[in-house]
Backbone as CSV, one residue per row, in Angstrom:
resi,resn,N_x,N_y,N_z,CA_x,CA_y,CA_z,C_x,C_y,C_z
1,UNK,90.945,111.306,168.855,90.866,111.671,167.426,89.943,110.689,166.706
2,UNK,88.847,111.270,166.105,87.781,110.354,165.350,88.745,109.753,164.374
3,UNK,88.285,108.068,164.026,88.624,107.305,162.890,87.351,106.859,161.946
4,UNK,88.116,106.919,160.654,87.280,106.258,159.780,87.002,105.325,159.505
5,UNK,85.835,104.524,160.378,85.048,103.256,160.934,84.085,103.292,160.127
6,UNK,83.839,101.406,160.128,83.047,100.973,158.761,81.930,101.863,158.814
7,UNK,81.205,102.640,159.841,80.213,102.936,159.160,80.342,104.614,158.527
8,UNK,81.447,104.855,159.109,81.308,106.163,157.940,81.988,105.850,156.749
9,UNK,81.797,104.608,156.756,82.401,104.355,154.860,81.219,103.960,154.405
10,UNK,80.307,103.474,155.167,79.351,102.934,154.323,78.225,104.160,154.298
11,UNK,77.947,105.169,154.804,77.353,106.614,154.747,77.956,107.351,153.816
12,UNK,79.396,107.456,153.642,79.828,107.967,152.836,79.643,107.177,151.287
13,UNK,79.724,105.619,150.645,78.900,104.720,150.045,77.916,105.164,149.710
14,UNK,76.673,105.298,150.445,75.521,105.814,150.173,75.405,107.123,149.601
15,UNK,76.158,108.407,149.965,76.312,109.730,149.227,76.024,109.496,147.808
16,UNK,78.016,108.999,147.973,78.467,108.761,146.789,77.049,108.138,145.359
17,UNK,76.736,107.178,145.720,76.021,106.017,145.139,74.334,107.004,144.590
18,UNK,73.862,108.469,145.817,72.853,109.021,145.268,72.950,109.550,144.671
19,UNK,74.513,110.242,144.622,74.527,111.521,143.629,74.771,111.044,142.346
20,UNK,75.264,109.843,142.042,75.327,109.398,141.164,74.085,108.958,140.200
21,UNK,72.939,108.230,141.016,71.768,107.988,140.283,71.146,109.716,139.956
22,UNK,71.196,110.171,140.937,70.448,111.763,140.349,71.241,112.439,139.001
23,UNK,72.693,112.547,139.003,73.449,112.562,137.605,72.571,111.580,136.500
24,UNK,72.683,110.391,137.024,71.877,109.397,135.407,70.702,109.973,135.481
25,UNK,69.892,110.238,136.596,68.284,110.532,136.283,68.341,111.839,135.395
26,UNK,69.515,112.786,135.531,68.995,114.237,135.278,69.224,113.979,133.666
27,UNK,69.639,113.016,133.811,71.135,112.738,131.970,69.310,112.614,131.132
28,UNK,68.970,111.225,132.074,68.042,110.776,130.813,67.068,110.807,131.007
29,UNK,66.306,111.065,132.194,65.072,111.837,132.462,63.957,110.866,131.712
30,UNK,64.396,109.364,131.847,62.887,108.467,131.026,62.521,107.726,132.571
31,UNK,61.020,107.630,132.426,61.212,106.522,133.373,59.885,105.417,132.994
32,UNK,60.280,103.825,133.434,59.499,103.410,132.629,57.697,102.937,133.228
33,UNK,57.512,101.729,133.666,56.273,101.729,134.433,56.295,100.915,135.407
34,UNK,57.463,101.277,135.968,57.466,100.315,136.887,58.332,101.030,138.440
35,UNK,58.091,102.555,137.879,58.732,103.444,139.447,58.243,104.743,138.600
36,UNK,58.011,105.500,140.031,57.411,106.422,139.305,58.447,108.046,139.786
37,UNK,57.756,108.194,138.215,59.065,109.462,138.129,59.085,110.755,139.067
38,UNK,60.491,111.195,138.631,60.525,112.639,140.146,59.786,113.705,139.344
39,UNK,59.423,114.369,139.669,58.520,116.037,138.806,59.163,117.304,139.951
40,UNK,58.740,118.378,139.228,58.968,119.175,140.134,58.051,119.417,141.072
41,UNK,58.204,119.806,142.289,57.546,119.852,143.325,56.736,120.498,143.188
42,UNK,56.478,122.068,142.711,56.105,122.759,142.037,54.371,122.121,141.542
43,UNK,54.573,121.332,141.000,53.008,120.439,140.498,52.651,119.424,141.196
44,UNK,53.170,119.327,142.459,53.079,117.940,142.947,51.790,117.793,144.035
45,UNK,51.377,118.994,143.983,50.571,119.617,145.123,49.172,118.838,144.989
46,UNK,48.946,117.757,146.263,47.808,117.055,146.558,48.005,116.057,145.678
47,UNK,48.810,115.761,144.714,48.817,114.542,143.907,49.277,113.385,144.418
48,UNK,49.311,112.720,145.970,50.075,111.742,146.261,48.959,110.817,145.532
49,UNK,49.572,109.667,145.786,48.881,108.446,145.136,47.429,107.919,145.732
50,UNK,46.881,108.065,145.235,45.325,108.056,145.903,44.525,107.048,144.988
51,UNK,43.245,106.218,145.637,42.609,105.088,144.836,41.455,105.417,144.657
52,UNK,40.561,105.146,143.017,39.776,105.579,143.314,38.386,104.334,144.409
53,UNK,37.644,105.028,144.805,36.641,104.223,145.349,35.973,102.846,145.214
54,UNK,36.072,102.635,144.011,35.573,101.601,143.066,36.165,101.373,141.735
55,UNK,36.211,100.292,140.945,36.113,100.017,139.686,35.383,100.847,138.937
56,UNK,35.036,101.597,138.994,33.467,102.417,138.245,34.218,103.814,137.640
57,UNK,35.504,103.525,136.829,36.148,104.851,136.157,35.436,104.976,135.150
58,UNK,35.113,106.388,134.464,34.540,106.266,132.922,36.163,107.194,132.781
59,UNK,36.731,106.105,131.483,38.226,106.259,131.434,38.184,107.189,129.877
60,UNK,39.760,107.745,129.815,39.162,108.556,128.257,41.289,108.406,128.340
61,UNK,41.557,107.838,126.938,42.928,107.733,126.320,43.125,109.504,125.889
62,UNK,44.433,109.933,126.002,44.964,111.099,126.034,45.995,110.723,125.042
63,UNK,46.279,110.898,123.480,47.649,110.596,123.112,47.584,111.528,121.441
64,UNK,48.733,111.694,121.220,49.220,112.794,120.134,50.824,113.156,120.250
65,UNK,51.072,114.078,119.880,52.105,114.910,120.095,52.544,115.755,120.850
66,UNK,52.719,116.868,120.296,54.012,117.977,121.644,52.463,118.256,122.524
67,UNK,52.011,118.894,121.595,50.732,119.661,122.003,49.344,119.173,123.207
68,UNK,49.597,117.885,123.024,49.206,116.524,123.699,49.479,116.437,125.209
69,UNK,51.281,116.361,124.910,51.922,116.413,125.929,52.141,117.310,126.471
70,UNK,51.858,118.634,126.253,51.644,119.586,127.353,53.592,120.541,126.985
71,UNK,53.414,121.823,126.255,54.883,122.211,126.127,54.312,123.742,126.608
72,UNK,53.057,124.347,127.362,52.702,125.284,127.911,53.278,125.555,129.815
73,UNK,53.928,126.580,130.306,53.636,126.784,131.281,52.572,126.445,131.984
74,UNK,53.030,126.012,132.980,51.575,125.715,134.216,51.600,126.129,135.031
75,UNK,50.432,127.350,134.934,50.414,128.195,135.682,49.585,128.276,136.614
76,UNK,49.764,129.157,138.183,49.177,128.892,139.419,47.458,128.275,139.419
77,UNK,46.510,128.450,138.853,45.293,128.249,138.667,45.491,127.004,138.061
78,UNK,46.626,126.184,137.273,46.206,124.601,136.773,46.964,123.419,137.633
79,UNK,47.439,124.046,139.368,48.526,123.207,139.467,47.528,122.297,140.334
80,UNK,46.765,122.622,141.029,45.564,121.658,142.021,45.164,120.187,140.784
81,UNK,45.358,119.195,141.764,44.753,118.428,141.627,43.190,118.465,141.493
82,UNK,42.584,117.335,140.474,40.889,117.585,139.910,40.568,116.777,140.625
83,UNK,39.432,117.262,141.301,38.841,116.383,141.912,37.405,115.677,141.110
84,UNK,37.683,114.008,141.096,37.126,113.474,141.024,37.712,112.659,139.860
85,UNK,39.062,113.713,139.568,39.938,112.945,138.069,40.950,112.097,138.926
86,UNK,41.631,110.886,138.293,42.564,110.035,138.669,43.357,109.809,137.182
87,UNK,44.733,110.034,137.536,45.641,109.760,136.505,46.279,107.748,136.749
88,UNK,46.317,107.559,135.570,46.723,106.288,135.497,48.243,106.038,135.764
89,UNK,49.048,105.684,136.413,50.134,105.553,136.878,50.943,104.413,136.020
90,UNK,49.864,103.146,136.120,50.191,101.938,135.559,51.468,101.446,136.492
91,UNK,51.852,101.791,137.664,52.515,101.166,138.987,51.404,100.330,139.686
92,UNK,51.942,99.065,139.429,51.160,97.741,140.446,51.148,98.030,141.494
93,UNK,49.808,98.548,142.097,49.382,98.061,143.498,48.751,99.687,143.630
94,UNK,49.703,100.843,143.111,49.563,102.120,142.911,48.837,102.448,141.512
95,UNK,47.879,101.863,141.001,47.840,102.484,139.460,47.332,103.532,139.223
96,UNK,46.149,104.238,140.235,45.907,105.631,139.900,46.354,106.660,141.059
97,UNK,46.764,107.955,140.751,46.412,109.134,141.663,45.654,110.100,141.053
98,UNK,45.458,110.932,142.400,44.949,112.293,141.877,45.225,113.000,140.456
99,UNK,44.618,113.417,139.600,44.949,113.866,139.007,45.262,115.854,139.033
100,UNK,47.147,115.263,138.036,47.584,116.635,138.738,48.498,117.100,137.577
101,UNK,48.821,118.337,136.731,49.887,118.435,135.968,51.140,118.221,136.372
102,UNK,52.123,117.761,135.529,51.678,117.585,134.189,51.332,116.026,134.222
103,UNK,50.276,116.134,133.285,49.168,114.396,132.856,50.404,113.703,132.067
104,UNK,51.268,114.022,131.338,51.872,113.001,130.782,53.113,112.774,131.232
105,UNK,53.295,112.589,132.852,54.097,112.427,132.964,54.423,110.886,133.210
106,UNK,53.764,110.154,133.692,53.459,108.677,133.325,53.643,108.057,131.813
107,UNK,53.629,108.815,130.753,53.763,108.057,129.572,54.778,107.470,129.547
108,UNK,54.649,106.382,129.094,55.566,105.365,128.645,56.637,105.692,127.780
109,UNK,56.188,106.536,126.422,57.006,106.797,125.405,57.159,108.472,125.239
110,UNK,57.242,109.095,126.405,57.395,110.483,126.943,58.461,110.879,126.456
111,UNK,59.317,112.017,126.127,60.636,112.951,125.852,60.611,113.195,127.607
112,UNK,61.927,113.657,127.884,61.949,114.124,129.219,61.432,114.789,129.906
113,UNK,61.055,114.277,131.275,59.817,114.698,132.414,59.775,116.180,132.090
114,UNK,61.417,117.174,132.272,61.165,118.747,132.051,60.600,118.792,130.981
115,UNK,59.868,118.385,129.791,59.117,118.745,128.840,57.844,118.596,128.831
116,UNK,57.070,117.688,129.903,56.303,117.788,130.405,55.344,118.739,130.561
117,UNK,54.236,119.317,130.536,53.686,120.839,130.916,52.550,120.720,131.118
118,UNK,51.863,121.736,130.543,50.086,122.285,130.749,49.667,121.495,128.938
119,UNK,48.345,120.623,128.917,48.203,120.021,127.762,46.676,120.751,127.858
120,UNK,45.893,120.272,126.579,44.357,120.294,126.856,43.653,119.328,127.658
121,UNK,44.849,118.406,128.626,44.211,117.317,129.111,43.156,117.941,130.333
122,UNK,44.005,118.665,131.113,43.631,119.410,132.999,41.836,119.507,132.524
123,UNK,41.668,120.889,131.424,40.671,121.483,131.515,39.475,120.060,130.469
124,UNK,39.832,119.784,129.705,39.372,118.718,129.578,38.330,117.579,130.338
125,UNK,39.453,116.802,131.101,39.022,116.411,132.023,37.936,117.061,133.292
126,UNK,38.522,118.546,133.622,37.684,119.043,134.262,36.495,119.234,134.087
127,UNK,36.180,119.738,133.008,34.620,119.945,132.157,33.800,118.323,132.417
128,UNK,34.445,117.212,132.127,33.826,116.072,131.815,33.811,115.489,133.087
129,UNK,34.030,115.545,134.281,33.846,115.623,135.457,32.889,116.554,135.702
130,UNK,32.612,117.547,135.787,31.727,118.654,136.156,30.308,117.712,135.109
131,UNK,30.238,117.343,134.435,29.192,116.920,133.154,28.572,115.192,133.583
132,UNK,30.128,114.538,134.890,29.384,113.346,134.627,28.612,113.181,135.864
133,UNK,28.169,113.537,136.670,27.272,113.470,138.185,28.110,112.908,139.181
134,UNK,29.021,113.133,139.075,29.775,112.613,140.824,30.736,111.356,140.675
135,UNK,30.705,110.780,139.021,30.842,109.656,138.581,32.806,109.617,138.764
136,UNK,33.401,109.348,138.922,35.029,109.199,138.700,35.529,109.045,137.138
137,UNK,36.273,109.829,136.806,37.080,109.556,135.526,38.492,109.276,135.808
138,UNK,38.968,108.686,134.902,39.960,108.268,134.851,40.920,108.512,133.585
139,UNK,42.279,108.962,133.376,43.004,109.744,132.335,44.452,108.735,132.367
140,UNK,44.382,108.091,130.885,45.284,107.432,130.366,46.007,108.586,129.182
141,UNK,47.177,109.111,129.796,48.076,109.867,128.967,49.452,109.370,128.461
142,UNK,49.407,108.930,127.258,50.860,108.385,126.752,51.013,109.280,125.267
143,UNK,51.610,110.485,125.463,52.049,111.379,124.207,53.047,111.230,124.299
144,UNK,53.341,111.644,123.109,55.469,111.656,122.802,55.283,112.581,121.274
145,UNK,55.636,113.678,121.852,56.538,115.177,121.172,57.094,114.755,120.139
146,UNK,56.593,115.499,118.479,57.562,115.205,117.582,57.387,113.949,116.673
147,UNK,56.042,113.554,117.140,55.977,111.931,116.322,55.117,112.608,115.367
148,UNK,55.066,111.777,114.252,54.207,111.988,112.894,53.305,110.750,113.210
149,UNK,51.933,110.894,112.182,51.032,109.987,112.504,51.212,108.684,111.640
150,UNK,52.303,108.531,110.703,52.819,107.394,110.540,53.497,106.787,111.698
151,UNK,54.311,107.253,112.692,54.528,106.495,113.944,53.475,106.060,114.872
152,UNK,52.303,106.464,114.978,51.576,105.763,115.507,50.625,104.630,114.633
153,UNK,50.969,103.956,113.495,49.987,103.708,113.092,50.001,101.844,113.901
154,UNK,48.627,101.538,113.534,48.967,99.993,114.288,50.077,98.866,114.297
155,UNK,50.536,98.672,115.382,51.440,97.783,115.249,53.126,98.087,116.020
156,UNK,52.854,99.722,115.616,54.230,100.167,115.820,54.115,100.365,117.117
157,UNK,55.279,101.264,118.018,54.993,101.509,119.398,54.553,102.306,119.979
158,UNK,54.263,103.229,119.064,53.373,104.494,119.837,51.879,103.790,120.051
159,UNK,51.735,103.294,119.456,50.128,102.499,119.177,50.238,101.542,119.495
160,UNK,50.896,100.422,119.646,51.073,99.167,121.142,51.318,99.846,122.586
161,UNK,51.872,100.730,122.758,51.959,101.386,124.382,50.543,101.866,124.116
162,UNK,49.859,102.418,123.510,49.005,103.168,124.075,47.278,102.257,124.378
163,UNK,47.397,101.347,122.890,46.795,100.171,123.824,46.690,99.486,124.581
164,UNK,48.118,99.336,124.498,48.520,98.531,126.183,48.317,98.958,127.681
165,UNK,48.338,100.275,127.809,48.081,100.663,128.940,46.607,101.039,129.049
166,UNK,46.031,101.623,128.056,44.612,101.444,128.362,43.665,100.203,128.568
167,UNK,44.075,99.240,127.777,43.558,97.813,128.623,44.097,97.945,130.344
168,UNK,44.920,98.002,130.558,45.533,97.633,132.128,44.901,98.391,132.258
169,UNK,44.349,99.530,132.431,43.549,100.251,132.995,41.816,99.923,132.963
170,UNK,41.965,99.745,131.748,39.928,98.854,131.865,39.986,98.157,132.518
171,UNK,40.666,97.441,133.621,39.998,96.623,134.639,39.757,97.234,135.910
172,UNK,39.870,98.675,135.743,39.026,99.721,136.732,37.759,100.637,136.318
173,UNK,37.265,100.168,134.842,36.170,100.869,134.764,35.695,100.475,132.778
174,UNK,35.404,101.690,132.519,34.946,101.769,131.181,35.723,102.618,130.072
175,UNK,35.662,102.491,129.130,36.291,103.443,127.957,35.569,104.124,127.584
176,UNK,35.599,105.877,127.622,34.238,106.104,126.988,34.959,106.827,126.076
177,UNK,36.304,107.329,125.744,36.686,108.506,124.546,37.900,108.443,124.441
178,UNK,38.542,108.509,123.162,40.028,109.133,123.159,40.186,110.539,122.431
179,UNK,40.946,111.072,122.652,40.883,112.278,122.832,42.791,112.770,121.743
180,UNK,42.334,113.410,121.258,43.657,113.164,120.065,44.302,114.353,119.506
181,UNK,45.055,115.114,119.771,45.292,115.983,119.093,47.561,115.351,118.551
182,UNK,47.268,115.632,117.264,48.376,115.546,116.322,48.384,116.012,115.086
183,UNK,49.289,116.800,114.451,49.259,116.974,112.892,50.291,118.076,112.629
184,UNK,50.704,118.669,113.365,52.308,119.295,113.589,53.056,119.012,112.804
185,UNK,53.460,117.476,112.671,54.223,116.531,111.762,54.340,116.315,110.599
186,UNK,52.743,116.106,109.978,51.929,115.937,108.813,51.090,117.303,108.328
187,UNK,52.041,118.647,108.269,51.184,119.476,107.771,51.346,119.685,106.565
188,UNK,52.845,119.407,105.925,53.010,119.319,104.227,52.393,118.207,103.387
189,UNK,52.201,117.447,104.520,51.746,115.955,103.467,50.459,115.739,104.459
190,UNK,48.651,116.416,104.147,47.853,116.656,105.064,47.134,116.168,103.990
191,UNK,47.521,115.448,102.632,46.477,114.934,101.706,46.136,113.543,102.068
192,UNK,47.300,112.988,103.099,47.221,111.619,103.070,47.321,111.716,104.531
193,UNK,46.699,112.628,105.073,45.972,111.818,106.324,44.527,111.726,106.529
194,UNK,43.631,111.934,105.686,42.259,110.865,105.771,42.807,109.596,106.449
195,UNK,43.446,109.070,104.819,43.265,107.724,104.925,44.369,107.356,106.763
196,UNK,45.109,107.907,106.683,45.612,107.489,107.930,45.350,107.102,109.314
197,UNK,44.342,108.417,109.453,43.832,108.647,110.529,42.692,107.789,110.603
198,UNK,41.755,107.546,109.668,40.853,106.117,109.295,41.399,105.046,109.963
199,UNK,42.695,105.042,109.415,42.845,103.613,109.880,43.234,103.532,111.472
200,UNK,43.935,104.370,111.456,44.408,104.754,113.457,42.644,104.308,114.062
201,UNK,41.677,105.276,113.769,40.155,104.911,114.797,39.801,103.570,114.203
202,UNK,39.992,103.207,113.600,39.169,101.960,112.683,40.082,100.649,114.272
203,UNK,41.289,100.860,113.695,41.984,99.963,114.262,42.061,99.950,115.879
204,UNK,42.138,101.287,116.268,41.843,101.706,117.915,40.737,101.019,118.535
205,UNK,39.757,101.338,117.533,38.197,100.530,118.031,38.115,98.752,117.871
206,UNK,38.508,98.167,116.979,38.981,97.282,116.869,39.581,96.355,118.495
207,UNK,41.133,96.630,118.382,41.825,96.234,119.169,40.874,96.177,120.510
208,UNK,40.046,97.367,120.897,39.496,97.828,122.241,38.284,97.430,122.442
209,UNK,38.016,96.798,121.510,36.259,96.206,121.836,35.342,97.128,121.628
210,UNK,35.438,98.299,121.073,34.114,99.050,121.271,34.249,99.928,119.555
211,UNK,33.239,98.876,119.045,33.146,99.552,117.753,32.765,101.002,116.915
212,UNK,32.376,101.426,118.262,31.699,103.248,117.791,32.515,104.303,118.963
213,UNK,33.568,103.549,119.677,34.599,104.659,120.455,33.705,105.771,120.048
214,UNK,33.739,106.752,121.027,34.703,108.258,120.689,35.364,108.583,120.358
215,UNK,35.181,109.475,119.102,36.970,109.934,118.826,37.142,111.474,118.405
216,UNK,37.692,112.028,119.346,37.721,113.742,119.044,39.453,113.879,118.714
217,UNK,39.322,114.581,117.606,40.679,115.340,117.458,40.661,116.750,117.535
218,UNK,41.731,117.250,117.593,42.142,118.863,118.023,42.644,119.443,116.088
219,UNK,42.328,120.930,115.823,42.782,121.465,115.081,44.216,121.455,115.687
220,UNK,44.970,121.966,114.330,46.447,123.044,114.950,46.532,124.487,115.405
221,UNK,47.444,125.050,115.920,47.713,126.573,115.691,47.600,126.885,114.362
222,UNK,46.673,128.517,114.713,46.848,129.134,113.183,47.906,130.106,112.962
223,UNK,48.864,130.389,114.106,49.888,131.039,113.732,51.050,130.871,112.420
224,UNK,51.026,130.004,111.699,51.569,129.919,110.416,50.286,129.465,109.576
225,UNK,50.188,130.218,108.363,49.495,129.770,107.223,49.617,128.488,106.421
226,UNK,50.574,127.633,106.610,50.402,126.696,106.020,49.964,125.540,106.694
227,UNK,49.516,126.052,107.961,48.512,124.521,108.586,47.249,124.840,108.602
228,UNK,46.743,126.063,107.371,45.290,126.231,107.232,45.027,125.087,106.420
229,UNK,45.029,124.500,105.405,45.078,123.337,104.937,44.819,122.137,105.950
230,UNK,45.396,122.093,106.253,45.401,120.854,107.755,43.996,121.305,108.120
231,UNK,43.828,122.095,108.999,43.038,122.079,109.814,41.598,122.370,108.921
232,UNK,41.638,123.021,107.771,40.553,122.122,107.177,40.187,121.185,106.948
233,UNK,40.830,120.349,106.380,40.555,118.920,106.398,40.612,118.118,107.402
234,UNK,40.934,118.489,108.907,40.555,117.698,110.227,38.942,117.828,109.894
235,UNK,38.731,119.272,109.442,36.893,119.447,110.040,36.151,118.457,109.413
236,UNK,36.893,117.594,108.136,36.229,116.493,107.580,35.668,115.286,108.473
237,UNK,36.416,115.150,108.961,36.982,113.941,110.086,35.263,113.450,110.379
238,UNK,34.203,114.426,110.480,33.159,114.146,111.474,32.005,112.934,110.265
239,UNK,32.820,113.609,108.903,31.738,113.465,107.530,32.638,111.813,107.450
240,UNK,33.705,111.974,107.704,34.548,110.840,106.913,34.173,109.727,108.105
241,UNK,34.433,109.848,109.390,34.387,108.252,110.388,32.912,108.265,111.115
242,UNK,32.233,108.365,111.237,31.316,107.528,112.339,31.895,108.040,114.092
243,UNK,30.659,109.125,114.696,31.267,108.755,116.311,32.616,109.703,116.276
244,UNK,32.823,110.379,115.977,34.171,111.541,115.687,34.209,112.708,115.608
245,UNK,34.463,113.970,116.136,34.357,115.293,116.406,35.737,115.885,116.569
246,UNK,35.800,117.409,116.284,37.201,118.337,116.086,36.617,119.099,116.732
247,UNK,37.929,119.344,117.906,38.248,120.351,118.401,38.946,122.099,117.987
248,UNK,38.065,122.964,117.587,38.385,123.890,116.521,39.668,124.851,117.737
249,UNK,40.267,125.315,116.954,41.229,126.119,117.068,41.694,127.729,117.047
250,UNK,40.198,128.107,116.364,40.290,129.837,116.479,40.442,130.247,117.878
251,UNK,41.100,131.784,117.896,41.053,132.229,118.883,42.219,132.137,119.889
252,UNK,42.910,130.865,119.432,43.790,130.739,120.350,45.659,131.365,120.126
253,UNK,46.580,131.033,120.545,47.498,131.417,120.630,48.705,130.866,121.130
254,UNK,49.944,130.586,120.584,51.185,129.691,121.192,52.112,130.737,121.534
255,UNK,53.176,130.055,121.885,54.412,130.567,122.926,55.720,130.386,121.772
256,UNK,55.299,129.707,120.968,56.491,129.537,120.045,55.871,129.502,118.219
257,UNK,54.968,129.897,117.800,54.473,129.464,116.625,53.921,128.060,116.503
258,UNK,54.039,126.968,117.148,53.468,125.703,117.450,52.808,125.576,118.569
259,UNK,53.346,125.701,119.654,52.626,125.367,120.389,51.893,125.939,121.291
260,UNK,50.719,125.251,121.832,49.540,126.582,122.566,49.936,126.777,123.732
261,UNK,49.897,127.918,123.989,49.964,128.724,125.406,48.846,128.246,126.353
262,UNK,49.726,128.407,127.530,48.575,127.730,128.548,46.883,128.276,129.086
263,UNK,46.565,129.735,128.067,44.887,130.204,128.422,44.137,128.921,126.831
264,UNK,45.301,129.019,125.789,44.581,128.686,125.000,44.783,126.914,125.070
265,UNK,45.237,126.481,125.675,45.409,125.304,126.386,44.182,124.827,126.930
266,UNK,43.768,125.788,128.221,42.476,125.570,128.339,41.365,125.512,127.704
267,UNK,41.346,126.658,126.742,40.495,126.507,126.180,40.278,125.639,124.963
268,UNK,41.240,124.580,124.373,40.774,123.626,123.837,40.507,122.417,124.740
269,UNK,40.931,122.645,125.554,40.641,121.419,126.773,39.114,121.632,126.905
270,UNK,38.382,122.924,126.906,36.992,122.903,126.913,36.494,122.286,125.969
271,UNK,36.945,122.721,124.597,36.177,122.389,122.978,36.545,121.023,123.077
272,UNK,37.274,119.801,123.412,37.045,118.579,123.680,36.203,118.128,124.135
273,UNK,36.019,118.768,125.566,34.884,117.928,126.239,34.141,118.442,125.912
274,UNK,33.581,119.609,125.223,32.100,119.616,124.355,31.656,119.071,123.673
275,UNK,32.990,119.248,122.666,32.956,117.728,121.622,32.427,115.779,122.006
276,UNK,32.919,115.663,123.036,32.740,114.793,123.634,31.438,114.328,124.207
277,UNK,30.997,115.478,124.767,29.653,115.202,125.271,28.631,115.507,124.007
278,UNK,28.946,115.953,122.925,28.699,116.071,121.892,27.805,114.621,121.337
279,UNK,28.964,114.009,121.360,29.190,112.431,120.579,28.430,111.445,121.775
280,UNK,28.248,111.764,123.024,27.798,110.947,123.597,26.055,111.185,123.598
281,UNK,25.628,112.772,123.422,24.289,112.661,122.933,23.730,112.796,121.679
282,UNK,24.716,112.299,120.464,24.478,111.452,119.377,24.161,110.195,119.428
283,UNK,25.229,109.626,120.571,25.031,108.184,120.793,23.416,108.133,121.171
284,UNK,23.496,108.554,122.426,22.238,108.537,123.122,20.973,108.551,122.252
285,UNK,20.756,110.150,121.361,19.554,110.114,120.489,19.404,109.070,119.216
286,UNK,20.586,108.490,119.050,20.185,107.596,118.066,19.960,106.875,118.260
């Protein structure tokens, strides 16, 4: 007759002890930068942890809100890894992989991994890869769902994480853009984000060493009328800062009245990197 010998107590120990961390993981679903989080398998496809070749990233910051962070289905055509894109991990020894949806799942100051999704980051990135000659990019994504652009302003933590990890990351390459979509938050009170958003690039460029950044922001959905307002006055953005371009918003379409569906997902992920390459042959001709 089998007995219960130390080691099926200590197998049974171990059960016990996983199912328990998978209960806390499912509870709180944060994880910070120093292990990297579970996703569904589902997106995981070709994304193991991979390096790029060299120091030689041309890197571009990813940060905003829901819309940022990706609250679209991801669907069969966005789940491949980009080749030639590397997501920033910010795990020592591991800091980049393939890049693969969902991009924000590494953020620091993320809502839970299942909220995770399809952003304008994928197609984005893709375009600006296809645009840079063979060159490696690199994608620093730290959004968090639901913030107003008074939470990011300097100092606080949406805007210390997001500097913070993009330095740790410039010691694999260059900064060439951040890339911004937010205003979800701030659509009743859209008189007083000039000055806000001024100070967010003023101070971004600042902190980062590079006084004429890139800086593209995204319109909103036009599915409610009262973020026509808003998104007029983003189109200012180009007259008001120096080095700054909007990503326009017609045409497209959400899943909930806020947020964009994953065709029109892509397709502001294009109007970025147009924008982008936009600003870089401004730079250039001037």
């Amino acid at each position: 007759m089998p007995t219960f010998n130390d080691t099926n107590y200590l197998r049974m120990r171990y059960v016990i002890l996983f199912i328990l961390s998978s209960i806390l993981y499912t509870a709180f679903g944060q994880v910070g930068t120093s292990a990297a989080p579970h996703y569904d398998k589902a997106v995981e496809k070709d994304s193991e942890f991979a390096s790029p070749k060299s120091n030689n990233l041309d890197i571009y910051l990813l940060i905003g809100q829901s819309n940022m962070a990706g609250r679209a289905d991801i669907e069969p055509q966005d789940l491949d890894s980009l080749e030639g894109v590397f997501l920033f991990t910010g795990i020592e020894g591991n800091e980049w992989e393939k890049a693969a949806n969902p991009l924000n799942k590494y953020s620091t100051v993320r809502k839970a991994i299942s909220m995770q999704k399809m952003g304008p980051g994928y197609t984005f990135a893709r375009e600006m890869a296809k645009a840079n000659s063979g060159k490696p990019i690199g994608l620093v994504v730290n959004a968090k769902g639901g913030t107003s652009i008074a939470e990011w302003a300097p100092g606080d933590t949406l805007y210390t994480e997001a500097v913070k990890r993009v330095k740790m990351a410039m010691q694999f390459g260059t900064l060439k853009g951040i890339v911004w979509h937010q205003g979800e938050a701030n659509v009743s009170k859209s008189d007083a984000y000039p000055e806000k958003i001024t100070e967010l690039i003023q101070s971004l460029r600042t902190d980062l060493g590079i006084p004429d950044l890139p800086f593209v922001a995204g319109q909103l959905s036009e599915d409610k009328t009262a973020r026509h307002a808003f998104n007029e006055m983003i189109l200012t953005l180009p007259a008001l800062i120096p080095n700054t371009g909007v990503a326009t918003s017609e045409g497209t379409s959400t899943i909930d009245n806020t947020h964009f569906n994953a065709a029109s997902q892509r397709l502001l992920g294009e109007r970025y990197a147009a924008e982008m390459l936009k600003l870089f042959k401004n730079q250039t001709s001037g």
